[in-house]
N, C-alpha and C positions, 0 to 999 in steps of 0.2 A: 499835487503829488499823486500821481495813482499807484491807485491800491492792488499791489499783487493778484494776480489769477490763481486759486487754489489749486493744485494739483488734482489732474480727476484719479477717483478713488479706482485702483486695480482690482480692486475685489470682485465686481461684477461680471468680468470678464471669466474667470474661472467660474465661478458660478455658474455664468452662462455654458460655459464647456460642459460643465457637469451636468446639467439639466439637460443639454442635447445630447449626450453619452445617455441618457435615462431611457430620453425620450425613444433613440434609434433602437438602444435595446429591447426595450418594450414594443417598439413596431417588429422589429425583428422576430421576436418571441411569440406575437400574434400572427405573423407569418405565416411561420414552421405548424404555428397548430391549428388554422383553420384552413390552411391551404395543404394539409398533409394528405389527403385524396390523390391529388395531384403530384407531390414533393415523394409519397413515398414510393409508387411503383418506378419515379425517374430514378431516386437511389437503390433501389435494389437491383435496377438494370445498370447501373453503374458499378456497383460491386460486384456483380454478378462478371461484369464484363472484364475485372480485373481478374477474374478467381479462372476464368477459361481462353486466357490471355494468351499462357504459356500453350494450351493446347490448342489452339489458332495459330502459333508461329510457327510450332510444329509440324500442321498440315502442309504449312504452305512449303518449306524446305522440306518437306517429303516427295513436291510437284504438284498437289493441289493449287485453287486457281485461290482467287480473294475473297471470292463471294460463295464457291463451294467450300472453302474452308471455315470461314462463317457460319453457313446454313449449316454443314458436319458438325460443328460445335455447338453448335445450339441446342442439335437433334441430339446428341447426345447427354447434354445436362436435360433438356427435357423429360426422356427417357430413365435417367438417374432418378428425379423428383417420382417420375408416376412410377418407378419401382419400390421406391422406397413406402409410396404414399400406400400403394397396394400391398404392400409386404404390413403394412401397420396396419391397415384395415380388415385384411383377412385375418391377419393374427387376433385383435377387437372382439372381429363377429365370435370367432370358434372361445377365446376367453368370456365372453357375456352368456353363450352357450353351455359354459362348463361350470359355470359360476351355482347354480342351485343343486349339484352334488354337492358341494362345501359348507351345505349352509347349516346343518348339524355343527360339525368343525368352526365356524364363525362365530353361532350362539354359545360355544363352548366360552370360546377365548373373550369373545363382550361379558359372558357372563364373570370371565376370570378376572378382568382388568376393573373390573364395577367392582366385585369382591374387594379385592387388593387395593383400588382408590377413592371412590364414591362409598361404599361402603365400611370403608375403615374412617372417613370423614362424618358419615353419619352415626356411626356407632361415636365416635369422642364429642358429636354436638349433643348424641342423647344424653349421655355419660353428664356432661356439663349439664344438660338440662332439667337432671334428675337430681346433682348436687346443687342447682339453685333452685330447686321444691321444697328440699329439707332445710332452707333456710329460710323462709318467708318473711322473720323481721328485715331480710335486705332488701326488700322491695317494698317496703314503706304502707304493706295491706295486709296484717296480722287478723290470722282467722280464716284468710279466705280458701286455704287450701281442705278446713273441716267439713266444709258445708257439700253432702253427698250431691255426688251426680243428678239422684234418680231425683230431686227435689223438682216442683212442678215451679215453674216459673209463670210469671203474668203474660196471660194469652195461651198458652199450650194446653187450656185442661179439653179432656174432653167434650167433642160437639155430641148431642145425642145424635142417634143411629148412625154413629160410627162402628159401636160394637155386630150390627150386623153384616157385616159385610167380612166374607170367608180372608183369611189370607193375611189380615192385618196384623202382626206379632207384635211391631213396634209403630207407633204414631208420633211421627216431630213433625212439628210444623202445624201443617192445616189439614186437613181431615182428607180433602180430595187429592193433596200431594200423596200422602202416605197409599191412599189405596191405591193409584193407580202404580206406584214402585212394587207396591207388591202383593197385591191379588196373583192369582195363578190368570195361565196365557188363558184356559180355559174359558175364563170370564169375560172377557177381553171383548166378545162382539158384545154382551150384553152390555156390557159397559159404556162402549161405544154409544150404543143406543140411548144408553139414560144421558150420556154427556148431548147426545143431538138434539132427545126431545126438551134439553131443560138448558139447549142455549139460543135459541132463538133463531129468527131468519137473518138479523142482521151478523153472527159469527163468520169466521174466518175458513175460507175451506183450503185445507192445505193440497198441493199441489207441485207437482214431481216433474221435472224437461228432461227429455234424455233424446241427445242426440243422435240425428240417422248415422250407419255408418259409410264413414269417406268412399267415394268413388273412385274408380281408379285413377277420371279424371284429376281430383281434390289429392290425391296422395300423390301423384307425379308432378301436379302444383307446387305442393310443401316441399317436395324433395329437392328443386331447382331450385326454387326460392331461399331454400338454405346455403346451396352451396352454388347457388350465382353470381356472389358476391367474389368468395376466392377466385373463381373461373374468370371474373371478368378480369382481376387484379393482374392473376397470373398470364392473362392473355398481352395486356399491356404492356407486363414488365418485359416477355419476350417478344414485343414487336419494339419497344424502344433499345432492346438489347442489340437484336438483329442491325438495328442502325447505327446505334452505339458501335459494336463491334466493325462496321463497314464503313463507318467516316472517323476511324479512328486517329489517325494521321489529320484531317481536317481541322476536328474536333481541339486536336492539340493545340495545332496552329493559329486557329479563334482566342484561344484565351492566350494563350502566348500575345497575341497583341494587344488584347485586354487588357489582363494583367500586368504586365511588362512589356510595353512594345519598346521601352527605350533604354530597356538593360535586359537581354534577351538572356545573357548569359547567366545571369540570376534567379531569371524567371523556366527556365530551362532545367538547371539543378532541380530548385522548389519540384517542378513535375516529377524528374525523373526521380527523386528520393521520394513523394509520397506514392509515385506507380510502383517504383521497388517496394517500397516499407509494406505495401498494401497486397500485391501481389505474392511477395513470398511469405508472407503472414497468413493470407486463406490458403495455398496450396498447402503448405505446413502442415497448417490447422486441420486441415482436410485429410490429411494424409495421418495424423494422427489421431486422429477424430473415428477414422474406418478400423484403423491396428486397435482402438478401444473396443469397439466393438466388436469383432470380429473374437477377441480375448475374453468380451463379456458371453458372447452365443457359446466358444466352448467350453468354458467357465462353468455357464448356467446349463449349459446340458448334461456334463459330468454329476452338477449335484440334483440334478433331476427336478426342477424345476418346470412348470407348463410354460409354455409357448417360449421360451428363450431367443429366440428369434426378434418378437417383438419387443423384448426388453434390449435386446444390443441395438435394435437400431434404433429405437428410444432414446440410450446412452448415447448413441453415437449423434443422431439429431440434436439434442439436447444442450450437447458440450459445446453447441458454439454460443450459447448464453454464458456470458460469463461466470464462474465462480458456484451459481447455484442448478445451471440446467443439468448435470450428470448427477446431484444428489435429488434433483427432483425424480430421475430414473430409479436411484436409488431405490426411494421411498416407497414408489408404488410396487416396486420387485419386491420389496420386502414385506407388502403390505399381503400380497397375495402367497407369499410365500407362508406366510402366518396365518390363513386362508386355509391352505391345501395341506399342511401337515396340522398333526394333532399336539404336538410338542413343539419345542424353540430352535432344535438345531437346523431344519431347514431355513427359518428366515435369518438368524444368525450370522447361519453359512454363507448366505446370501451379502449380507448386508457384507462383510468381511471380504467378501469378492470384488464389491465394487471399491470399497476401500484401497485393499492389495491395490488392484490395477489402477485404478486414479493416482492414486501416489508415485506410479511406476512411469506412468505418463506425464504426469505433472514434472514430479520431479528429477526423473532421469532422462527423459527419452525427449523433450520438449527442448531442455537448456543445451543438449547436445544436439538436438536438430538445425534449429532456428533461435536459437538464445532468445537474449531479449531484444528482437526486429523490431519491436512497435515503441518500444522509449517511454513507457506509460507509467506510470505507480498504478502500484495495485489498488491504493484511494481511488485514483483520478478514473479507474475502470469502474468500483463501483459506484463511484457518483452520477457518472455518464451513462451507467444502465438505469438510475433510479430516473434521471430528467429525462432521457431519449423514451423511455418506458411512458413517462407521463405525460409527455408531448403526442407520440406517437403509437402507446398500448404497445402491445406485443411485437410487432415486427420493430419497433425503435429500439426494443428490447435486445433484438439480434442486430439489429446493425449499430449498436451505441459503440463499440470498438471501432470497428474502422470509422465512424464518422468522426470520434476522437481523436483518431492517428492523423486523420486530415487536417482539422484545428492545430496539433501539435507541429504538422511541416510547417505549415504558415506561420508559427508563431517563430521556428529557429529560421526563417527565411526573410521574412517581412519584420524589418524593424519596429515597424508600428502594432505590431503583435504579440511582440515578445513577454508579454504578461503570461501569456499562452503557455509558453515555452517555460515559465516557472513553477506557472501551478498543475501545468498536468505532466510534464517529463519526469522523467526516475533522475534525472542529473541532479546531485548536490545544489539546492539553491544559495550555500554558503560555500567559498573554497576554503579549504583546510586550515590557515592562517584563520581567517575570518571566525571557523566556530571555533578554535582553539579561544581565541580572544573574546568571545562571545560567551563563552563557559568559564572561559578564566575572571570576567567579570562578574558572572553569578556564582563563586565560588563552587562550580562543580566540576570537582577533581576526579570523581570518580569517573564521570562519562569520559573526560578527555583521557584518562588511563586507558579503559577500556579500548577505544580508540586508537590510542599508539599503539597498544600491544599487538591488533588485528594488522596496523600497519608493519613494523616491526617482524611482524612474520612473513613477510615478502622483503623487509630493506632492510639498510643496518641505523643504528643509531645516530650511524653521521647523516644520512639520508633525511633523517626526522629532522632534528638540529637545524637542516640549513633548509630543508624546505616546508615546515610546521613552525617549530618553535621561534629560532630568528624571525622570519615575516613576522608572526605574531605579538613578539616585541618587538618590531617596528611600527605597528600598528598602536601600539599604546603608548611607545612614545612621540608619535605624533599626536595623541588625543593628548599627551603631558602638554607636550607643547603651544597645543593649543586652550588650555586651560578647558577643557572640556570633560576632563576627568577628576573624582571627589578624591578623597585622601582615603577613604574606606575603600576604594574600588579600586584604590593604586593598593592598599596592604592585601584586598584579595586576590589581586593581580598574583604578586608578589607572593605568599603562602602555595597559589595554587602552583606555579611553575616551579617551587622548591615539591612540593607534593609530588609531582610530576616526574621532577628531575629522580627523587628518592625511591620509587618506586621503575621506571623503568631504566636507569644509570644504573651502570654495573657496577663503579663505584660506590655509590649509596648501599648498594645490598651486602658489603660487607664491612658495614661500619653496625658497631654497636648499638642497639635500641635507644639506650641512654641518650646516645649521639643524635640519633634522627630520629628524634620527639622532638629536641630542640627546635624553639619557634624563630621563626625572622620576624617580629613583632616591631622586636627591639634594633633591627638595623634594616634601615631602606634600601643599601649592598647588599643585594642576592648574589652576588658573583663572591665578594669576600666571605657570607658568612657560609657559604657551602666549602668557600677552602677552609673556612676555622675549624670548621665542622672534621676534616678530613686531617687538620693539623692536630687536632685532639688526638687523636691516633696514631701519626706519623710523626708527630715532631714540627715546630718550628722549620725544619727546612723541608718537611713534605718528604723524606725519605733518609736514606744511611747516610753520611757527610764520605766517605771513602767509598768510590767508585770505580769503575774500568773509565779507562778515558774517553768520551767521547760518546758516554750511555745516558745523559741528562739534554731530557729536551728542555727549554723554558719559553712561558708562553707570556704574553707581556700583555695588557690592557693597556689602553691609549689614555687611558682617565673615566670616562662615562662609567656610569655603572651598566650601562649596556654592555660596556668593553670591556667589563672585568667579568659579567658573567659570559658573555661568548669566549673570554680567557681560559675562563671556568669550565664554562663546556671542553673545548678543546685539549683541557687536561684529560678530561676522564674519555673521553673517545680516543687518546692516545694509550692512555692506562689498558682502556678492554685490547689494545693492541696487543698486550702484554711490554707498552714501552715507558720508561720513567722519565714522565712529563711534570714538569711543577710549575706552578702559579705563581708569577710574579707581578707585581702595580709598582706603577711608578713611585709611590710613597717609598717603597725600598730599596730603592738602588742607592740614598745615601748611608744604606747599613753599610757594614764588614761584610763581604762576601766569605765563604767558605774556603778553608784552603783547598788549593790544584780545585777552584771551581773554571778556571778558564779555560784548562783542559778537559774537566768534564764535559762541559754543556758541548755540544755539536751545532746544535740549529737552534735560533732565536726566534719565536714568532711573536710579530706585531701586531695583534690583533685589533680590529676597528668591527663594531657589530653593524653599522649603518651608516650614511654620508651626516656626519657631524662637524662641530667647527673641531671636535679634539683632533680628525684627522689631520690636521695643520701640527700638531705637534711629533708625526712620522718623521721626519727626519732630519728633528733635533733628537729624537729618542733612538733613531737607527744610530746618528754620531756616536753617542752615550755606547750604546754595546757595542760598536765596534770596539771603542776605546776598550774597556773593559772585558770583552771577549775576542780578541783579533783574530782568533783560528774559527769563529762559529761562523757556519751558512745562516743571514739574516733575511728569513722568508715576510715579506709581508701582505696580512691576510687583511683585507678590504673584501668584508661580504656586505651585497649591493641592496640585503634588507627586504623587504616585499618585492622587490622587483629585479629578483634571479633569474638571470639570461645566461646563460652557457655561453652564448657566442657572441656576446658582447665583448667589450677589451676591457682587460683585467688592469684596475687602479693599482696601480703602486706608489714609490718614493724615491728621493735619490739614496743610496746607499743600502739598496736592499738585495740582495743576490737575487732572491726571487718572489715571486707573487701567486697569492691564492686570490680564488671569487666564494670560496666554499670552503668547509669545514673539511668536507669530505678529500678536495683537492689538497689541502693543508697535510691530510695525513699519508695522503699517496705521496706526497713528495719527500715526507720522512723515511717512507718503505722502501721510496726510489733508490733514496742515497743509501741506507744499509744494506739494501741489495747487492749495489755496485760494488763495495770493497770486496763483500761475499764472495761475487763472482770472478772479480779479477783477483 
């Protein structure tokens, strides 16, 4: 007989996957950072080339040719860079120049803030070290605080012919230390001379290097040498730009086949969202980056501050570091500001200016320009300035947004990236059902409150109902269903959506305290005990028994407790109508109805909250009312549960006049029909 083949084990093969995920990213990684010499002057000619895009189209539909439209633009951001670099440099030299006027004013304010913090710290360590002197049994050596100073201790007495020697007041230590601290300078060659002849040939001769000074050749050295490094950068970056910008069309077309040569149409979108997203992101940027500035110069001239000039365009360089480069401007305005006046309300003023205007820019002038273009969380921004920073120092610094925004197109474009697109976009990585459910399993009723209410203030209550709350109990009763959920997590379920109901249900807010403390501990029916709850109040029939004819709506659950609380709902989104809806379950159709209740009621609704087997019992239960109510319109409401589609085809029954997909359609078609007699 043989012996079965074991199954090979799956395990390794993930495994394997993961360790080659490890591996790629860690070559990756190493990459970006010893190849950034190279990587970074190509990305900043690549951003660079999206940021001067728009003024390269420009030229050309003005009749400029391809390649003097190119070279125009270049020549002009180049010229931008060496103004600005010059406007900061000169403004530099003439502050470093003006800076030892101030320096009275500077000892002042070191000397004030040492008072107020260093010296108020040392003043309470004396204090403390003055009240553990007067206690000496706490430190375990009684006695030792009596024993006088002046006491001669072993080794310190006097060496003879020390008392000759002029100048000696006090002597610690060794006799030659003390003289030579303090004889007068007067002695000083003699002294010398006794230290030369009584140390021998083999001592030590001290000796002084002082270097020639530089040449002019040696300073024009240093001075290139410094800054040949940016010059070389910057050279690079506009000779790859100039090409970049000139095979820009080419350029596309390469990675289009790359990339996607065999779904162009995909790979085409991806381009053109991240050139838009990136494009009108810097010119934005730019353009709100100079109106900073420009607010900062008159700003800082009005309150008379030095050189103001160089602090706007400081602020305005600055601000395309994310989050911290316009308080770095801040800092040092304020620092000098505190510098140049003798009191606080210059730097004050100062600081209060860049606030005003940052605020102004940030939060008014930004979200009506360009909203949110880039899809980023404000996390995912500074995370990607802390790595791009420490991959790349300072310029990864300035380019960690856009290289972000690029990660983020790929991730909503390319399936296999799509992690991307969770962890750094602003879009909800839960939909609405999903955190409702997600909270209502951690019992926290407050956030999900909070929540409707902001929704709520753009929708109505029926809006929530069918597009929050239903999905979201249909989500738990699929986990019911699948036994995947605990019996504590179905009562928290259940507490938080009565929670919920109570506080944003218009109904709920006018039911007595006494009423809505009441817990559902004690019944699994959240749909019945919100009617009990409402019957406390109202009465067994939920309102007066003598009516106008045809002013009772009645809304019916199919059996589930899903169907008696979407019953439930559907009463009280009728109620805020100002219309008198009541809850009725199949358990009571064998009472006594009310008298002239068959003239009252108007419209029957059948409610089903999600596709269940109870909806198999629609139209034995449509029978039922007709029998029992022959003049009502019997509407039936089949809503389709997590998966609301507008324009899909609406479930009905036989025997039903009409059909809802939604709570909200449910009540328009009540509206509909009082309308009508209204108007006819």
């Amino acid at each position: 007989m043989e012996q079965p083949v074991p199954a090979p084990d799956p395990s390794p093969l993930p495994n394997r996957e993961r360790a080659l995920g490890v591996i790629a990213t860690a070559t990756l990684l190493a990459l970006l950072y010893f190849a950034r010499d190279v990587l970074v002057p190509i990305t900043l000619a690549v951003i660079l080339s999206l940021l001067i895009a728009p003024l390269v189209r420009a030229l050309r539909r003005i009749g400029f040719g391809h390649i003097l439209s190119v070279l125009a633009a270049v020549l002009v951001l180049g010229f931008s860079f060496a103004a600005v670099a010059g406007v900061i440099g000169s403004q530099l030299v003439h502050m470093a120049q003006s800076l030892p006027r101030y320096q009275r004013t500077i000892e002042h304010k070191l000397k004030t803030l040492n008072d107020v913090t260093v010296g108020k710290f040392n003043e309470l360590t004396g204090q403390a070290g003055r009240f553990t002197s007067r206690h000496p049994a706490a430190t375990g050596q009684p006695g030792t605080l009596e024993q006088p100073e002046s006491l001669e201790q072993p080794g310190t007495h006097e060496q003879p012919g020390t008392h000759e020697q002029p100048g000696t007041l006090e002597q610690q230590g060794t006799p030659e230390q003390s003289v030579t601290l303090r004889q007068p300078a007067a002695l000083a060659p003699q002294r010398t001379s006794q230290q030369s002849a009584l140390a021998g040939p083999n001592s030590p001769i001290p000796v002084e290097l002082h270097q020639p000074p530089p040449s002019p050749v040696q300073v024009i050295e240093r001075v290139l040498g410094s800054i040949w490094v940016p010059i070389e950068t910057a050279g690079i970056v506009l000779v790859v730009l100039v090409f970049v910008l000139l095979e820009h069309e080419t350029l596309r077309d390469r990675f289009i086949r790359i990339a996607g040569g065999a779904d162009i149409r995909l790979t085409t979108l991806a381009i053109n969202d991240a050139g838009e997203r990136l494009s009108r992101f810097f010119v934005s940027q730019f353009a709100v980056n100079l109106g900073l500035g420009v607010a900062v110069w008159i700003g800082l001239s009005l309150i008379g501050l030095p050189q103001p000039l160089l602090w706007a365009a400081l602020a305005a360089v600055l601000r395309f570091v994310p989050y911290v480069g316009v308080w770095i401007a801040a800092l040092c305005a304020t620092l000098l500001a505190a510098a140049v006046d003798p009191g606080w309300i210059l730097a004050l003023t100062t600081l209060g200016l860049f606030v005003l205007v940052e605020l102004i820019a940030g939060q008014l002038v930004e979200p009506q320009l360009y909203g949110h273009t880039t899809g980023l969380s404000p996390l995912s921004v500074v995370v990607a300035a802390i790595f791009w920073s420490w991959l790349w120092g300072p310029i990864g610094l300035i380019v960690s947004t856009p290289l972000t925004l690029c990660l983020l197109v790929a991730g909503r474009h390319i399936k296999a990236l799509s992690l991307l697109d969770v962890l750094l976009g602003d879009t909800q990585a839960l939909t609405m059902p999903e955190r409702f459910y997600q909270r209502a399993l951690s019992a926290d009723s407050a956030e999900i409150i909070a929540s409707a209410r902001e929704f709520l203030k753009r929708n109505s209550f029926a809006a929530y109902c069918d597009l929050v709350l239903m999905p979201a109990l249909h989500l738990a009763g699929i986990d019911l269903l699948a036994g995947t959920i605990s019996a504590d997590q179905q009562t928290k379920v259940r507490n938080t959506m009565v929670a919920v109901i109570a506080a944003i249900g218009g109904e709920s807010g006018r039911l007595p305290r006494r009423y809505r403390q009441s817990s559902v501990l004690d019944s699994s029916n959240v749909g019945r005990e919100l009617r009990r709850q409402r019957e406390q109040v109202s009465g067994r029939w939920q309102g007066p028994l003598v009516v106008p004819p045809g002013s009772v709506m009645l809304c019916v659950g199919l059996g589930s407790r899903a169907d008696e609380f979407a019953a439930e709902l559907l009463v009280r989104i009728l109620r805020e109508q100002k219309i008198d809806a009541r809850h009725m379950s199949l358990d009571d159709l064998p009472a006594t109805p009310s008298p002239n209740a068959a003239d009252a009621v108007s419209i029957i609704y059948l409610v089903s909250a999600f596709p269940s087997e109870e909806r198999g019992r629609g139209e034995g239960t449509a029978d039922e009312m007709r029998r029992r109510f022959p003049h009502a319109c019997i509407v039936a409401v089949f809503l389709p549960g997590m998966l609301l589609q507008p324009e899909s085809a609406i479930d009905t029954v036989r025997g039903a006049d009409k059909s809802a997909s939604s709570l909200g359609h449910a009540v328009q078609i009540c509206l509909d029909m009082h309308r009508e007699p209204a108007q006819s």
